[in-house]
NUMI-792724 format. One line per 8 residues: number of its first residue (from 1); their letters; for each residue x, z, y of N, C-alpha, C, CB. Coordinates in pm, whole numbers, always signed. Glycine has a CB too. Example, Ala and Ser with C-alpha at 12.3 -4.5 7.8 and 13.67 -1.06 7.14 Angstrom:
2
1) AS) +1319,+780,-569,+1230,+780,-450,+1320,+780,-330,+1131,+905,-447; +1285,+708,-225,+1367,+714,-106,+1290,+787,+3,+1408,+572,-60;
! end
This chain:
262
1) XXXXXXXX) +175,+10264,+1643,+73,+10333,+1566,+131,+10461,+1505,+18,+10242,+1456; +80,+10561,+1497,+110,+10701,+1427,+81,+10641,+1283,+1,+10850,+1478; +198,+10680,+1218,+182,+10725,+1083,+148,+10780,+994,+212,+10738,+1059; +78,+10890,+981,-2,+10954,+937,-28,+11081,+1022,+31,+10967,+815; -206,+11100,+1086,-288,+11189,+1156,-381,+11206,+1058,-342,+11144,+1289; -429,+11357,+1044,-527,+11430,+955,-604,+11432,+1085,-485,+11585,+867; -750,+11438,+1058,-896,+11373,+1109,-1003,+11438,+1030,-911,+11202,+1083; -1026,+11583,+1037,-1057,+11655,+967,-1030,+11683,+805,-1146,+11640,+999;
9) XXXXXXXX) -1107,+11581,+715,-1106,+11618,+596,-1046,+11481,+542,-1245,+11670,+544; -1033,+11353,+623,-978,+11242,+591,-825,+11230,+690,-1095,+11125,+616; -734,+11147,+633,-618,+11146,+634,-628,+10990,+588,-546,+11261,+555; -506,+10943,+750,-521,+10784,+751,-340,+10795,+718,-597,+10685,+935; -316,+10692,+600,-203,+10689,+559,-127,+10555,+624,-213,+10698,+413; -97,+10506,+736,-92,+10365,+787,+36,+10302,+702,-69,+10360,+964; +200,+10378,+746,+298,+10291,+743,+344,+10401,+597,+406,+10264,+906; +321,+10505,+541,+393,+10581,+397,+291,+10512,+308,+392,+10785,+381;
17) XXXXXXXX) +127,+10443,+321,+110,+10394,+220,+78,+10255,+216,+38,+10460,+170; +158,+10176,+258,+105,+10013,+283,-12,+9961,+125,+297,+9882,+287; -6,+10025,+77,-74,+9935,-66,-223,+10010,-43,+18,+9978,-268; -266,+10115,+39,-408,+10168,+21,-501,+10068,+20,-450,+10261,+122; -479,+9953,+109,-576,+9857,+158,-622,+9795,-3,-499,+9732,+283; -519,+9817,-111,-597,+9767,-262,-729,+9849,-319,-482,+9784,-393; -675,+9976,-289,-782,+10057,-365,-966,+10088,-274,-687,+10224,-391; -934,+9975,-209,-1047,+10018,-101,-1187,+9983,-170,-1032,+9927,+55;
25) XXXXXXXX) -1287,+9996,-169,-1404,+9979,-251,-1518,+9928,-176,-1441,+10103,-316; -1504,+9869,-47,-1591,+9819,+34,-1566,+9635,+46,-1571,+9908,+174; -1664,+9624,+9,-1652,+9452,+8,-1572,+9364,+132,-1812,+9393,+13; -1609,+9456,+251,-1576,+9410,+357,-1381,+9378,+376,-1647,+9516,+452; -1372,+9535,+311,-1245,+9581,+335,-1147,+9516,+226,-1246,+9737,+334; -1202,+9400,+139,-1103,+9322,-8,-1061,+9239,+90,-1186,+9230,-174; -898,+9184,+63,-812,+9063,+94,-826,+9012,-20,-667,+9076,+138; -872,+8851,+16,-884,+8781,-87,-734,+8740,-131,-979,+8671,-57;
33) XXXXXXXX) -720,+8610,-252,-601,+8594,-218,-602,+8448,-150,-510,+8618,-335; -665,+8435,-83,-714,+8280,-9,-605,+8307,+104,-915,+8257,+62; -678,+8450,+142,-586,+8496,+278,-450,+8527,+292,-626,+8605,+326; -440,+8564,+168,-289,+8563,+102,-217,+8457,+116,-283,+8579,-36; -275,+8332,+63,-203,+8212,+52,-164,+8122,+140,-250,+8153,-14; -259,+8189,+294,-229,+8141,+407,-91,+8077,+443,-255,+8233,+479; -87,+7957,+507,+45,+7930,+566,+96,+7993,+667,+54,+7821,+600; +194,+7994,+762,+227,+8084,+830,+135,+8057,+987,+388,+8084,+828;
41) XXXXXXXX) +154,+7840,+980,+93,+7797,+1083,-139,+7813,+1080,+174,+7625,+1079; -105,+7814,+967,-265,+7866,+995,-356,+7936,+1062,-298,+7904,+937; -190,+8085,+1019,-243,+8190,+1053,-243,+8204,+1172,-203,+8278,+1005; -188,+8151,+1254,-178,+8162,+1430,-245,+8068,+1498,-36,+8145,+1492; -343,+7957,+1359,-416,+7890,+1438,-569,+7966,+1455,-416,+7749,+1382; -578,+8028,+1350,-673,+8166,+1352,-653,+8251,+1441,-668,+8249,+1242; -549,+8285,+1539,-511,+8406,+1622,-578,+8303,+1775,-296,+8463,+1610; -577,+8195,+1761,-531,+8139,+1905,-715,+8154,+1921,-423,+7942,+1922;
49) XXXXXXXX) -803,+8224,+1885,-964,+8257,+1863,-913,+8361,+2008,-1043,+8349,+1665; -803,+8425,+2004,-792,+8572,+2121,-749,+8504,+2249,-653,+8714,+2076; -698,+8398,+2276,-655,+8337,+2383,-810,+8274,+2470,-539,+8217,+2326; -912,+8251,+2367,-1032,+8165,+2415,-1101,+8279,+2524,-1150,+8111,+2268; -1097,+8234,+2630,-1229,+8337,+2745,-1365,+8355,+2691,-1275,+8253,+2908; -1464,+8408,+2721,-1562,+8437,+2685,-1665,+8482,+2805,-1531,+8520,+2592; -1739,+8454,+2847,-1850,+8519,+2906,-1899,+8638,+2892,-1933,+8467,+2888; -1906,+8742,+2990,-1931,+8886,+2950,-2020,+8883,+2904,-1935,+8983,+3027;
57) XXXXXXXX) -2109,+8867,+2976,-2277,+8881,+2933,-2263,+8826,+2757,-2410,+8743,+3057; -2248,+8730,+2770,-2214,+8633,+2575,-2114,+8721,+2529,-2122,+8425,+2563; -2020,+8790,+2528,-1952,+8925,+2434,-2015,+8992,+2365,-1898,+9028,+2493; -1993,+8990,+2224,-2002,+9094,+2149,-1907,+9204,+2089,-2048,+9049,+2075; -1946,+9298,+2139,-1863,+9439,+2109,-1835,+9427,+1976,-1943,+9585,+2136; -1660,+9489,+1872,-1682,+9498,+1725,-1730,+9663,+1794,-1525,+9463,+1586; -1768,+9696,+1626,-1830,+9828,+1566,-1635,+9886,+1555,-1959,+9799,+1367; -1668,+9985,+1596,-1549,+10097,+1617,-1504,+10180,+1446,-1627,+10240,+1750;
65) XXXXXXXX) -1401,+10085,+1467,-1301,+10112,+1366,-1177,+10192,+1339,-1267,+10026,+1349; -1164,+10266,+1422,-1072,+10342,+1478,-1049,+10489,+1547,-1050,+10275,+1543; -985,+10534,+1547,-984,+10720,+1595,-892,+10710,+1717,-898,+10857,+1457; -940,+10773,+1825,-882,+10742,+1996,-882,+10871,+2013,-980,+10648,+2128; -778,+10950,+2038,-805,+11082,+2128,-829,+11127,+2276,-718,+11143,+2112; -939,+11212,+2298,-1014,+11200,+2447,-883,+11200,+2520,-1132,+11339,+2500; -923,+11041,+2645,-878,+11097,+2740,-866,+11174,+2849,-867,+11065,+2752; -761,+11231,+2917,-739,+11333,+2993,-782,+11286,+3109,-615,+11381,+2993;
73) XXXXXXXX) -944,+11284,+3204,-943,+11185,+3335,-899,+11279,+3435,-1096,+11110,+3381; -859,+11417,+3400,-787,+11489,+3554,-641,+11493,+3540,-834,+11664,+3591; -582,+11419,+3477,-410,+11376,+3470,-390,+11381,+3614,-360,+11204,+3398; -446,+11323,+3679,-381,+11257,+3834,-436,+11336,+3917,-418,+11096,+3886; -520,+11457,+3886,-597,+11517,+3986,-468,+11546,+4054,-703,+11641,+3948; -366,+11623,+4017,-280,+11700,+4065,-128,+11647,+4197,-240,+11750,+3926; -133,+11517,+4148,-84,+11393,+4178,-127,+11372,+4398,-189,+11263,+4039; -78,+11429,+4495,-97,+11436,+4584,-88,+11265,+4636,-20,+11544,+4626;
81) XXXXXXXX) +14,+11194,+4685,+114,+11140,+4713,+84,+10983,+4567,+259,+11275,+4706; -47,+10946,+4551,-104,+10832,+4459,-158,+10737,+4486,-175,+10857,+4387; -42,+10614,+4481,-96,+10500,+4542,-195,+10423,+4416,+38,+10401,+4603; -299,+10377,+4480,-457,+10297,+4456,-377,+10224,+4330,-542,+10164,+4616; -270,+10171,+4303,-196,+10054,+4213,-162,+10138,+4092,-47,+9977,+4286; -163,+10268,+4100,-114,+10312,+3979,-265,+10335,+3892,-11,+10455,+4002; -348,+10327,+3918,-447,+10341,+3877,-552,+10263,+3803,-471,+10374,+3946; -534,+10141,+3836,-594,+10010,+3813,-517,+9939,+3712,-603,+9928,+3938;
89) XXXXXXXX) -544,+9829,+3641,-502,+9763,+3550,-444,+9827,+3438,-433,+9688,+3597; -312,+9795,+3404,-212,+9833,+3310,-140,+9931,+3393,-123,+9714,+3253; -133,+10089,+3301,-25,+10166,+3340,+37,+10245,+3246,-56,+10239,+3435; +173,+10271,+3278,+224,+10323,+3147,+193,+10458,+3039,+342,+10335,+3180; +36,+10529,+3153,-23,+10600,+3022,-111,+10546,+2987,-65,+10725,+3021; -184,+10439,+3043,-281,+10335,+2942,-164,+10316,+2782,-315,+10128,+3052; -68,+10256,+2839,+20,+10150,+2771,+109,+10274,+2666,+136,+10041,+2909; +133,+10346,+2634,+143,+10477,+2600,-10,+10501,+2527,+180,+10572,+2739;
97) XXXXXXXX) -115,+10516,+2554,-218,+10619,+2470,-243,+10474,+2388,-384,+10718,+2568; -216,+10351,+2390,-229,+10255,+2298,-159,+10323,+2076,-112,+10108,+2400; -60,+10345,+2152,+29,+10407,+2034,-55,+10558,+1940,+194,+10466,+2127; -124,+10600,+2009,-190,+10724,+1980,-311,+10671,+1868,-252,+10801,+2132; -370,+10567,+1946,-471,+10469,+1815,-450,+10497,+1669,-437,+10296,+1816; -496,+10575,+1578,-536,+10532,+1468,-610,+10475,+1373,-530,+10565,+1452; -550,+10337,+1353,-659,+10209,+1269,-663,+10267,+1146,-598,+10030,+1247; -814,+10234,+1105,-856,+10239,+945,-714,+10157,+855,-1036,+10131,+919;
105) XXXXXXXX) -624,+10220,+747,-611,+10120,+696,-634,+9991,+606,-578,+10146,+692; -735,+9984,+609,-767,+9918,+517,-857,+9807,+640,-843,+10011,+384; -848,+9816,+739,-897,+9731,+862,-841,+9586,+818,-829,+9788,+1025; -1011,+9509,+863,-915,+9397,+932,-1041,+9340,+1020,-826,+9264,+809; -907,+9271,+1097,-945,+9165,+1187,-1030,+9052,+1205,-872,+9125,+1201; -1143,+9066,+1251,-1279,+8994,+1246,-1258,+8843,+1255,-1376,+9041,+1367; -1177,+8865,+1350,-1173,+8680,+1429,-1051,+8605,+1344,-1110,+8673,+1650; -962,+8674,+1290,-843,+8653,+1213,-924,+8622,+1050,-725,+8807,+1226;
113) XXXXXXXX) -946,+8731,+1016,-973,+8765,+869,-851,+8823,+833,-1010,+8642,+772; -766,+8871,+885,-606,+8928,+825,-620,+9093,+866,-436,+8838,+928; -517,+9144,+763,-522,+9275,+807,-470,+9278,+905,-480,+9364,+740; -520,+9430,+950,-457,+9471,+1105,-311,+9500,+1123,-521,+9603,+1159; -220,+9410,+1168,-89,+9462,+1180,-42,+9555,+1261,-22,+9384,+1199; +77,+9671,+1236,+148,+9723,+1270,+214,+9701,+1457,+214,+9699,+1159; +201,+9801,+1561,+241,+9759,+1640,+297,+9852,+1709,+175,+9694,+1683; +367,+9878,+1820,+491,+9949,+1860,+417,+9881,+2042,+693,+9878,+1767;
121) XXXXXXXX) +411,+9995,+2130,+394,+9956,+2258,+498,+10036,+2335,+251,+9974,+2306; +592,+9975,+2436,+656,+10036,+2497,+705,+9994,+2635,+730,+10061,+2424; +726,+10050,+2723,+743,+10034,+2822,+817,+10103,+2935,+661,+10019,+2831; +939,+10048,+3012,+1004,+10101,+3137,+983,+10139,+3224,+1052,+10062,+3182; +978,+10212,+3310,+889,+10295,+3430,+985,+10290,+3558,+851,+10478,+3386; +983,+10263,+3678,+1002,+10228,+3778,+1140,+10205,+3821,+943,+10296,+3836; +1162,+10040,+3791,+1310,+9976,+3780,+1307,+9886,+3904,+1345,+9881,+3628; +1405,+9899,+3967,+1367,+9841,+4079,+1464,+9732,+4110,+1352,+9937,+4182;
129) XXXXXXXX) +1394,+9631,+4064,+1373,+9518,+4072,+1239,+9416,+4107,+1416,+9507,+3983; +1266,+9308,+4120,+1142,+9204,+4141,+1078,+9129,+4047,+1174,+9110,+4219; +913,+9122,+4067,+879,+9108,+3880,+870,+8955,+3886,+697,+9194,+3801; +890,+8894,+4020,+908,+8713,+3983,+1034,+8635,+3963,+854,+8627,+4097; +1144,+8770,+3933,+1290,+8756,+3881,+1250,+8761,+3709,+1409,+8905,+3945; +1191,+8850,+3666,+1164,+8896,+3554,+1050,+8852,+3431,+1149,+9000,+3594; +1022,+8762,+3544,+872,+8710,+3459,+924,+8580,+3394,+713,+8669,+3577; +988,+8491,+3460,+1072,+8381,+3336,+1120,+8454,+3202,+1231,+8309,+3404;
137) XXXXXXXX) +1202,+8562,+3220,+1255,+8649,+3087,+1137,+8628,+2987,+1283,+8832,+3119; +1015,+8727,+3079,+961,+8780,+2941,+880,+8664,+2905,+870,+8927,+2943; +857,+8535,+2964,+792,+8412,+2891,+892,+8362,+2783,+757,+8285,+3000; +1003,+8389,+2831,+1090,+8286,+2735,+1098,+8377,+2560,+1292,+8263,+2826; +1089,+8476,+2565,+1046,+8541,+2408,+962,+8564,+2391,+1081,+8638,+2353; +837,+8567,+2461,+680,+8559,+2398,+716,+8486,+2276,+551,+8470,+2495; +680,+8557,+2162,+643,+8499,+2027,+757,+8478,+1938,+574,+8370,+2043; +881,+8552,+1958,+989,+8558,+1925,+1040,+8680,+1824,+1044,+8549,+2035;
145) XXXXXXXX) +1129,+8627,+1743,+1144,+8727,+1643,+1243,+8839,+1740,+1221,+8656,+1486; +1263,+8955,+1705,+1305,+9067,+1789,+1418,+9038,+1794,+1286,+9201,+1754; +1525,+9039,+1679,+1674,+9019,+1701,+1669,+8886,+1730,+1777,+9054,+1582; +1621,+8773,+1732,+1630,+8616,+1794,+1627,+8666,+1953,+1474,+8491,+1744; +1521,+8780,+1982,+1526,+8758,+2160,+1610,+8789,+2202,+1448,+8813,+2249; +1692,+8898,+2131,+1754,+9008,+2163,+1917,+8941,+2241,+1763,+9109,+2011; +1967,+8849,+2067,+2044,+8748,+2092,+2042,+8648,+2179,+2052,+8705,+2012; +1942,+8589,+2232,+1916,+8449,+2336,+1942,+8546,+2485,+1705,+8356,+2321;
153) XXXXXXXX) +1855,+8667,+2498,+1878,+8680,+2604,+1991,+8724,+2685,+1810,+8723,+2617; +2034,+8778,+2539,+2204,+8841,+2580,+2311,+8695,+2622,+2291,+8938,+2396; +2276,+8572,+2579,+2358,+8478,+2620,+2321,+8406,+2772,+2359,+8382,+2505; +2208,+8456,+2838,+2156,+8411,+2976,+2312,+8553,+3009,+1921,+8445,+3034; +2349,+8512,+3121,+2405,+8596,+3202,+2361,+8641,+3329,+2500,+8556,+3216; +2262,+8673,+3323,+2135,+8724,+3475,+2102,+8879,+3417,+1927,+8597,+3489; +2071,+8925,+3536,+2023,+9095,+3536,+1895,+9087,+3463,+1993,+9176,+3705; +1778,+9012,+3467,+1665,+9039,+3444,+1680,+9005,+3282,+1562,+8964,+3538;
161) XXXXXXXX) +1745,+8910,+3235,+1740,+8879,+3044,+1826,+9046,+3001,+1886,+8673,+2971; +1902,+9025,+3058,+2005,+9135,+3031,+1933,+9299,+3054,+2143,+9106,+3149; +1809,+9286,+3148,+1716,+9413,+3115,+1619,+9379,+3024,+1642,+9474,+3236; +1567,+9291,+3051,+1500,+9268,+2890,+1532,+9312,+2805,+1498,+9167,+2831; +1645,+9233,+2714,+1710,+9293,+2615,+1722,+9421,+2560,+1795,+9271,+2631; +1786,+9490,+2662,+1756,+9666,+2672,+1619,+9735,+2621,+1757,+9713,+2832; +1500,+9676,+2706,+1417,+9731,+2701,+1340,+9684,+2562,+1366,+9724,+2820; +1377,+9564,+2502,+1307,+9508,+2415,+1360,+9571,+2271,+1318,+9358,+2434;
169) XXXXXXXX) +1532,+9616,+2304,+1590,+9714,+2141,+1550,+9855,+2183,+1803,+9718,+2097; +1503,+9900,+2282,+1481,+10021,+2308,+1369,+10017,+2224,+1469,+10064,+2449; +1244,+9949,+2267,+1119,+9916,+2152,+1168,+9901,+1995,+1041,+9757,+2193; +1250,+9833,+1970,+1286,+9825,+1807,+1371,+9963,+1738,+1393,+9680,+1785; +1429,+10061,+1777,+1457,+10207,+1818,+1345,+10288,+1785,+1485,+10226,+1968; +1292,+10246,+1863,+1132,+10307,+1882,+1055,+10289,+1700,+1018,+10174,+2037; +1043,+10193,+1725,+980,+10142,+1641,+1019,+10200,+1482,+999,+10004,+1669; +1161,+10214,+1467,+1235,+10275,+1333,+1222,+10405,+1328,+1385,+10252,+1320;
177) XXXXXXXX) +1263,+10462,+1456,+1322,+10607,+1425,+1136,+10655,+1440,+1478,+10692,+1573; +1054,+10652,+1524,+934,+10742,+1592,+855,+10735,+1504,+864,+10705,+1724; +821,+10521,+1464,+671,+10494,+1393,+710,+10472,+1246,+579,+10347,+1458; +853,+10484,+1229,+893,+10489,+1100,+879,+10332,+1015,+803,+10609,+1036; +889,+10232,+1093,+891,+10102,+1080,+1003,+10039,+953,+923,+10056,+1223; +1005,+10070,+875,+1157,+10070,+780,+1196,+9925,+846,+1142,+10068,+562; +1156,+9821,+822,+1176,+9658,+824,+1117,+9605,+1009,+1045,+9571,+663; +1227,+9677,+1092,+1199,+9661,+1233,+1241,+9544,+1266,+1254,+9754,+1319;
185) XXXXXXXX) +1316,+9467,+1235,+1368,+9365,+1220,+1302,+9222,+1201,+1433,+9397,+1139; +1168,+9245,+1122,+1090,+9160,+1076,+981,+9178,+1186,+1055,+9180,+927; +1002,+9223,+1325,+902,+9218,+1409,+879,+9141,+1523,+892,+9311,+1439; +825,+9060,+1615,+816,+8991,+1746,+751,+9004,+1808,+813,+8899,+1759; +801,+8951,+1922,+791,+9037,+2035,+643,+8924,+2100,+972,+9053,+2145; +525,+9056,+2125,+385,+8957,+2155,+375,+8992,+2241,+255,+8951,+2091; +399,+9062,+2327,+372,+9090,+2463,+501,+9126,+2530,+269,+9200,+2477; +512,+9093,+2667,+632,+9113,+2809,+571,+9043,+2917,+804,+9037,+2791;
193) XXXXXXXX) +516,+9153,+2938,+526,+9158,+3119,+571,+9225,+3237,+441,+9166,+3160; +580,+9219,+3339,+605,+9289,+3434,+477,+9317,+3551,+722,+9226,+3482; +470,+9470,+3593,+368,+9480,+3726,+375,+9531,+3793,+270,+9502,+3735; +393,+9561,+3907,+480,+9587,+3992,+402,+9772,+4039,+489,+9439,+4120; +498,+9847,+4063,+447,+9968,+4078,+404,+10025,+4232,+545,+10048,+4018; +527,+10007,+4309,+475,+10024,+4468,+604,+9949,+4529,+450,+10214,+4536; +567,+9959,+4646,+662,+9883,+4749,+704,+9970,+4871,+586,+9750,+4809; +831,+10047,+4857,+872,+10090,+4954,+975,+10017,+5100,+917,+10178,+4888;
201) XXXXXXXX) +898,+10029,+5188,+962,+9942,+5325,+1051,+10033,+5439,+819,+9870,+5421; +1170,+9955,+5436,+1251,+10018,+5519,+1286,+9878,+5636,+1388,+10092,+5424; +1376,+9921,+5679,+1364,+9853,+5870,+1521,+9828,+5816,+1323,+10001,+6073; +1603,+9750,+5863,+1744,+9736,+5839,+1762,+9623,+5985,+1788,+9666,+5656; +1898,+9671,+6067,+1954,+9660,+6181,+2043,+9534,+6189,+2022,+9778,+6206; +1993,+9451,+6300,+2035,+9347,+6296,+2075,+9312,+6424,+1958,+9274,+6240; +2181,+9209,+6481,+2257,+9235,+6598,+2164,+9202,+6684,+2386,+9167,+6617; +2188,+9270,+6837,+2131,+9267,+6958,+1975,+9343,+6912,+2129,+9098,+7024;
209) XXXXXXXX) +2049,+9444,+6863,+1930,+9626,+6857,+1780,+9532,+6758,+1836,+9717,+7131; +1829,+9435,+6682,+1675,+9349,+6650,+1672,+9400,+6521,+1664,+9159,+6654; +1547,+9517,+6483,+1523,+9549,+6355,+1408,+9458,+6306,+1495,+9696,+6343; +1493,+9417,+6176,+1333,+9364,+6047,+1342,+9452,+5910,+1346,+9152,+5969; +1154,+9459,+5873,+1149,+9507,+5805,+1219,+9487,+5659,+1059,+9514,+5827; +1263,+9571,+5533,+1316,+9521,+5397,+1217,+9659,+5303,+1535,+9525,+5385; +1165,+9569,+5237,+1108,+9639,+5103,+1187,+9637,+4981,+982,+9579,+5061; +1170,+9742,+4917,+1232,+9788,+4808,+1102,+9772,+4684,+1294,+9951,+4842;
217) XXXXXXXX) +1136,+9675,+4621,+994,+9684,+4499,+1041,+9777,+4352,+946,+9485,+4430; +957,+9823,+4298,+982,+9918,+4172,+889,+9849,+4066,+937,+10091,+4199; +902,+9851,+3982,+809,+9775,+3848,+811,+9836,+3750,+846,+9645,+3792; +736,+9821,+3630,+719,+9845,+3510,+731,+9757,+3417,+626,+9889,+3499; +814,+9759,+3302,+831,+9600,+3197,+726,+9686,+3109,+1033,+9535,+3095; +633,+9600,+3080,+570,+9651,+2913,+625,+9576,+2838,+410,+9641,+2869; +595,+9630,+2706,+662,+9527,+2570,+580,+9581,+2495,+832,+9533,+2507; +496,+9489,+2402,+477,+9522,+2279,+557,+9445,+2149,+343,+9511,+2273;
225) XXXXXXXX) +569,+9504,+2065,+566,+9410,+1914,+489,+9432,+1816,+679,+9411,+1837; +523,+9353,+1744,+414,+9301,+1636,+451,+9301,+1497,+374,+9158,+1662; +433,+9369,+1417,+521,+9327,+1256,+473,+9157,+1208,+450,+9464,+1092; +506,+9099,+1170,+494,+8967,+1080,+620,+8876,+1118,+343,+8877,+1110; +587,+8795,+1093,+653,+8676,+1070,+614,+8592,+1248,+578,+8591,+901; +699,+8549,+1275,+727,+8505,+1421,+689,+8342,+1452,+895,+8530,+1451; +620,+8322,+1564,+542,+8167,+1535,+670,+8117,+1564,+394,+8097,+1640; +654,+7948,+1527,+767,+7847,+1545,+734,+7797,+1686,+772,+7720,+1426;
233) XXXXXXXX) +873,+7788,+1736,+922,+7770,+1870,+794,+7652,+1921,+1104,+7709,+1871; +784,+7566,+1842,+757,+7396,+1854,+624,+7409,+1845,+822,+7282,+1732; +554,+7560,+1801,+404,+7524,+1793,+340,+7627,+1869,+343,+7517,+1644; +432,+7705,+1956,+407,+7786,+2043,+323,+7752,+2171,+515,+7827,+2067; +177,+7772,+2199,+46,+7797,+2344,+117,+7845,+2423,-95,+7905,+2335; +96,+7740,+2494,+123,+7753,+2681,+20,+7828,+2710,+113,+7603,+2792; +48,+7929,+2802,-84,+8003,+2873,-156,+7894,+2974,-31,+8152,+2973; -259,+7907,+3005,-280,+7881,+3084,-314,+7885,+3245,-298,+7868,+3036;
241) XXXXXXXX) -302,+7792,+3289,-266,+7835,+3446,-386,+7845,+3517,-171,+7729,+3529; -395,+7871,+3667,-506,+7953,+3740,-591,+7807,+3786,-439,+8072,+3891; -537,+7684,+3788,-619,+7552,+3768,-673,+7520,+3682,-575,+7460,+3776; -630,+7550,+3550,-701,+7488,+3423,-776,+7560,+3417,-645,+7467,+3296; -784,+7705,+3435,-890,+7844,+3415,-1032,+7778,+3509,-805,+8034,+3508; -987,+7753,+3609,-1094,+7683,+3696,-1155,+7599,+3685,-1075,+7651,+3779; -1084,+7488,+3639,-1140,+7380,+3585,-1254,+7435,+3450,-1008,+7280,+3538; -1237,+7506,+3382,-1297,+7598,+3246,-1392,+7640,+3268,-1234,+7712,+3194;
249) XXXXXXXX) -1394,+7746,+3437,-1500,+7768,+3477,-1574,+7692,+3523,-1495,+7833,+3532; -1563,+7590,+3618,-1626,+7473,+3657,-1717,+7402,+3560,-1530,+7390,+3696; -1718,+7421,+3457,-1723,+7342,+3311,-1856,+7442,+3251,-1540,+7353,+3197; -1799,+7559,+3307,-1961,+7621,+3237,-2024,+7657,+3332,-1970,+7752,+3134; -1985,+7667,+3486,-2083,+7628,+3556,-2165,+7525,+3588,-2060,+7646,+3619; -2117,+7386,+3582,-2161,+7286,+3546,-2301,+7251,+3435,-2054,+7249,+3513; -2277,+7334,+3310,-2341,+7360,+3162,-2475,+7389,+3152,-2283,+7470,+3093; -2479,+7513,+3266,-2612,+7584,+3268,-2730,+7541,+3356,-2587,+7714,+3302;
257) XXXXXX) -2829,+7562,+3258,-2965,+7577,+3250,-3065,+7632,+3262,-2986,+7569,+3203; -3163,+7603,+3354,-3259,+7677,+3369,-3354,+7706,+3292,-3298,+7651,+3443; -3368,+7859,+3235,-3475,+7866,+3129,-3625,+7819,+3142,-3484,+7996,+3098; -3677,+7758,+3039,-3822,+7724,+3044,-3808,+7595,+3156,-3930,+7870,+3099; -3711,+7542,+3205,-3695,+7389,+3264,-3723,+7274,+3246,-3617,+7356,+3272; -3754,+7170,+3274,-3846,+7060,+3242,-3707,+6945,+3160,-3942,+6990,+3418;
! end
């Protein structure tokens, strides 16, 4: 998050004035001290509301709380030589204009009831490696305090913990020197993934003139963090897998009803 952006005649003070969220005068915008008194496990039993799927059509949009600067959609005009993959999903100027976001401070979080925390998005750009080497890493610190990952992964002796690591203090770096994070330390790590960028294929020579093909894969690690307090190991959500999702769907296909039906 930027730290302070002027927005014509208003000026959002995020991380130089943490206490604004007191003087706020909108009912909406008071922390009680209920919310205050929260336990730590509560509070992530309130978060696990973002893990639940939802039906598009049944979505409701929140009301826009926030200042986004236009994006640029002829970035790539210029871009000859652009494979279909850089374009789609997550990419590192999606993952990049995240940071540009400026939240109300005095925001909060609908489905939570907590204020909006502090967050740092960052990400490596075309490391070439394989992202089903890399994808155990970044499960194993989902939800981990920053210097806890930092330390665990440095004791795996494999390339992929050992880029982690890198990329995950590169984010806490980030996080001090850019977004001005004083207490970087007190942050964990909520997001690591990997997606793979393109696949370059070469031919490599094998005896009696017999060539097979070898691809070269390139990837992207994202990372985000999170300021708070870091869930406990022992009460940490399994994602779920592409069977149970099915089974989920099955379940509300199953459900439905024909309107005006006997």
């Amino acid at each position: 998050m930027l730290s302070v952006r002027s927005i014509g005649l208003q000026i959002f003070c995020r991380n130089a004035l943490p206490s604004i969220a007191s003087y706020s005068t909108e009912a909406n915008d008071l922390i009680t001290l209920d919310d205050q008194k929260r336990s730590k496990l509560e509070k992530w039993k309130n978060r696990e509301q973002f893990t639940k799927s939802t039906i598009q059509r049944f979505e409701e949009l929140p009301v826009k709380n926030f200042y986004a600067p236009d994006w640029d959609i002829q970035q790539f005009d210029n871009d000859k030589e652009l494979y279909a993959r850089q374009r789609c999903l997550t990419t590192p100027e999606k993952w990049e204009y995240y940071n540009k976001v400026v939240w109300n401070p005095n925001h909060i979080v609908p489905e939570t009831g907590l204020p909006k925390a502090r967050e740092v998005f960052h990400c490596r750009e075309s490391i070439h490696y394989q992202p089903k080497k890399i994808w155990p890493a970044c499960q194993f610190v989902r939800g981990v305090n920053v210097d806890t990952a930092i330390q665990q992964l440095r004791y795996k002796q494999s390339k992929s913990c050992i880029m982690l690591a890198d990329i995950i203090e590169e984010a806490k770096e980030r996080a001090k020197n850019e977004f001005h994070i004083v207490e970087s330390n007190k942050m964990f790590v909520a997001e690591a993934f990997p997606i793979q960028e393109k696949m370059i294929k070469g031919a490599r020579r094998h005896a009696r003139d017999a060539w097979f093909p070898i691809r070269y894969r390139y990837i992207h690690v994202f990372v985000r963090l999170e300021e708070g307090d870091a869930r406990d190991l022992g009460t940490r959500v399994r994602h779920k897998d592409g069977w149970e999702k099915m089974e989920d769907y099955y379940d509300y296909l199953r459900s439905r009803d024909f309107k005006y039906s006997l």
